[in-house]
N, C-alpha and C positions, 0 to 999 in steps of 0.2 A: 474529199480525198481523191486525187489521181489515179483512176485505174484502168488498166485492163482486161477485158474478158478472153479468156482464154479455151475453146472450144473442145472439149476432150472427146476422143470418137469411143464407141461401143469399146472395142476392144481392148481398150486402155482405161476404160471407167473403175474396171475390180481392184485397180492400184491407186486409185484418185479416192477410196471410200465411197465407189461410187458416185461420183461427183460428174454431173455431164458438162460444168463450166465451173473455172474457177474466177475470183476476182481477184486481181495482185496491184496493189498498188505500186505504181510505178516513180512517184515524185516528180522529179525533174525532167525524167525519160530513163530509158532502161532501152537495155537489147535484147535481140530473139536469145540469145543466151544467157544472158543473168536471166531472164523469166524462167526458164527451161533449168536453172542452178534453184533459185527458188521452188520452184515444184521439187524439184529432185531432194528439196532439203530435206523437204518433209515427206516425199513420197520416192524411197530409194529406189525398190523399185522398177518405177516407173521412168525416173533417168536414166536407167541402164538400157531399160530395153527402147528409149529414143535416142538416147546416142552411146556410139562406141566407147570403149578404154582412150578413148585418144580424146576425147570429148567432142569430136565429128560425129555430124548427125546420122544417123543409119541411112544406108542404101534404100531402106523400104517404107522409110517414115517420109513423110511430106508436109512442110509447114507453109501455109498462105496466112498474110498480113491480110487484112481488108483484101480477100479475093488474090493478094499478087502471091506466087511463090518465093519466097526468100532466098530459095537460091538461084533466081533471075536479077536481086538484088546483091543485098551485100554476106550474102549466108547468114551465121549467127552473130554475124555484127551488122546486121540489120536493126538500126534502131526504130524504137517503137514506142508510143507519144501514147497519153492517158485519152481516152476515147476510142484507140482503136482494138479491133479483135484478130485474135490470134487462132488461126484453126488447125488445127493438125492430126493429120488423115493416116493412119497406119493402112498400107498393102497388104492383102490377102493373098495368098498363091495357095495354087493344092494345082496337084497331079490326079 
């Protein structure tokens, strides 16, 4: 099966079932956003709080491909091929 790993950070594991990687198979290819509609299928959520009502990913969420950032590529129509890893890093801020 086609897949890919999906790296989920601390802060977003308690919506994942704790889960610190998921596998998604991907088939043919798939983009940063159907992956991110797949998670959210099953873990609502957890899509909410990666991207907006508008379905644009948060100001504070950050996703790298194999190391690139996605949105130095093509955003969430970034496609993404079975083998590779998707990591995605939620921001901290405090006052």
């Amino acid at each position: 099966m086609p897949e890919v790993t999906v790296l989920i950070p601390s802060l977003l594991r308690p919506l994942t079932g704790g889960q610190e990687q998921l596998r998604l198979d991907v088939g043919g290819g798939a983009t940063v956003a159907e992956l991110l509609d797949a998670i959210g299928g099953g873990f609502p959520t957890f899509g909410r709080r990666v991207r907006d009502e508008t379905g644009a990913l948060r100001r504070f969420v950050n996703i790298y491909l194999d190391g690139d950032d996605v949105r130095r590529m093509a955003g969430l129509a970034t496609p993404v091929a079975a083998g590779q890893e998707l990591m995605i890093i939620q921001s901290v801020a405090g006052g």
